[in-house]
C-alpha positions as CSV (number, residue, x, y, z in Angstrom):
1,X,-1.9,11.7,-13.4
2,X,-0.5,9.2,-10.8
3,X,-1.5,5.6,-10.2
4,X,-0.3,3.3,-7.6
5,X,-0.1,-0.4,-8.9
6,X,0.3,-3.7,-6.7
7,X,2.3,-6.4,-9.3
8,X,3.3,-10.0,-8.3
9,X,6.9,-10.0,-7.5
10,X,7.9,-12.4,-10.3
11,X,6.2,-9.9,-13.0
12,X,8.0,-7.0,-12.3
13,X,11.1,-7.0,-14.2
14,X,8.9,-8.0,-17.2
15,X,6.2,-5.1,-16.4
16,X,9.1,-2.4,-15.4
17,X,10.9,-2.9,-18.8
18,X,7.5,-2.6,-20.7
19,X,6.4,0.7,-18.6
20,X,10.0,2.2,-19.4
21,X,9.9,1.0,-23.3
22,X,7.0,3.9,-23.0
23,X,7.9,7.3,-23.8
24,X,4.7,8.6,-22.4
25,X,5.4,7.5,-19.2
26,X,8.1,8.3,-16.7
27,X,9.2,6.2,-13.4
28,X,9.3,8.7,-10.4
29,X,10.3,6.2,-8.1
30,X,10.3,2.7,-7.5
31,X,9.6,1.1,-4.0
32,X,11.4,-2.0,-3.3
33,X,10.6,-2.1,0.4
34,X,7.6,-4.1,1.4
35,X,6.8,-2.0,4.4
36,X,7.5,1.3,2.8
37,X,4.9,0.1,0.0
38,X,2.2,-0.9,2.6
39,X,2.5,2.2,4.5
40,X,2.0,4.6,0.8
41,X,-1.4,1.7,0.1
42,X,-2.6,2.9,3.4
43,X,-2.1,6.2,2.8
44,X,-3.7,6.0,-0.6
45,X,-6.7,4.7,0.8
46,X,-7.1,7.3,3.6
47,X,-6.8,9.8,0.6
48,X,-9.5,8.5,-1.3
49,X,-11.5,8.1,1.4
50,X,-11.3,11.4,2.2
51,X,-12.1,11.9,-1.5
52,X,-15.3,9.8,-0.8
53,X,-16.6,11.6,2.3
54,X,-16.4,15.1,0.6
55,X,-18.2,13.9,-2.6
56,X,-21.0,12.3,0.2
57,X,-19.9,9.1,-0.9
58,X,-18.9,7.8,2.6
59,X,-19.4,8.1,5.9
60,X,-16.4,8.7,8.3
61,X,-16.3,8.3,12.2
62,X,-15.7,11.8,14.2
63,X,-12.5,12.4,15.7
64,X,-14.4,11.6,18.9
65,X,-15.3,8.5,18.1
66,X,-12.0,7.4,17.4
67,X,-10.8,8.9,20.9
68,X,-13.5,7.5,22.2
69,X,-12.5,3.2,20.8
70,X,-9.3,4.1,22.5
């Protein structure tokens, strides 16, 4: 499983040498940049709710309608 977690800047070095202490978990990667970590949020949220809409959850506007705001 993969989770995507937002920590306050000064709580990382405390919460990165806890998470690596773990031997059940391993660090893929580590984002540093603030735009590069915005841009996988986004995407994260697009994905789940696509996830939403095909459990009926949520409604999502057409690809028309987008064209159409444009």
């Amino acid at each position: 499983m993969k989770v995507i977690l937002d920590i306050q800047d000064n709580r990382v070095p405390f919460f990165m040498e806890l998470v690596k202490s773990l031997d059940y978990i391993s660090v893929l990667k580590e984002v540093k940049d603030r735009k590069k970590s915005e841009a996988i949020q986004d995407l994260a949220e697009a994905f789940n709710d696509v996830k939403l809409h095909q459990e009926g959850k949520k409604q999502l506007k057409s690809a028309k309608d987008l064209l159409d705001e444009l």
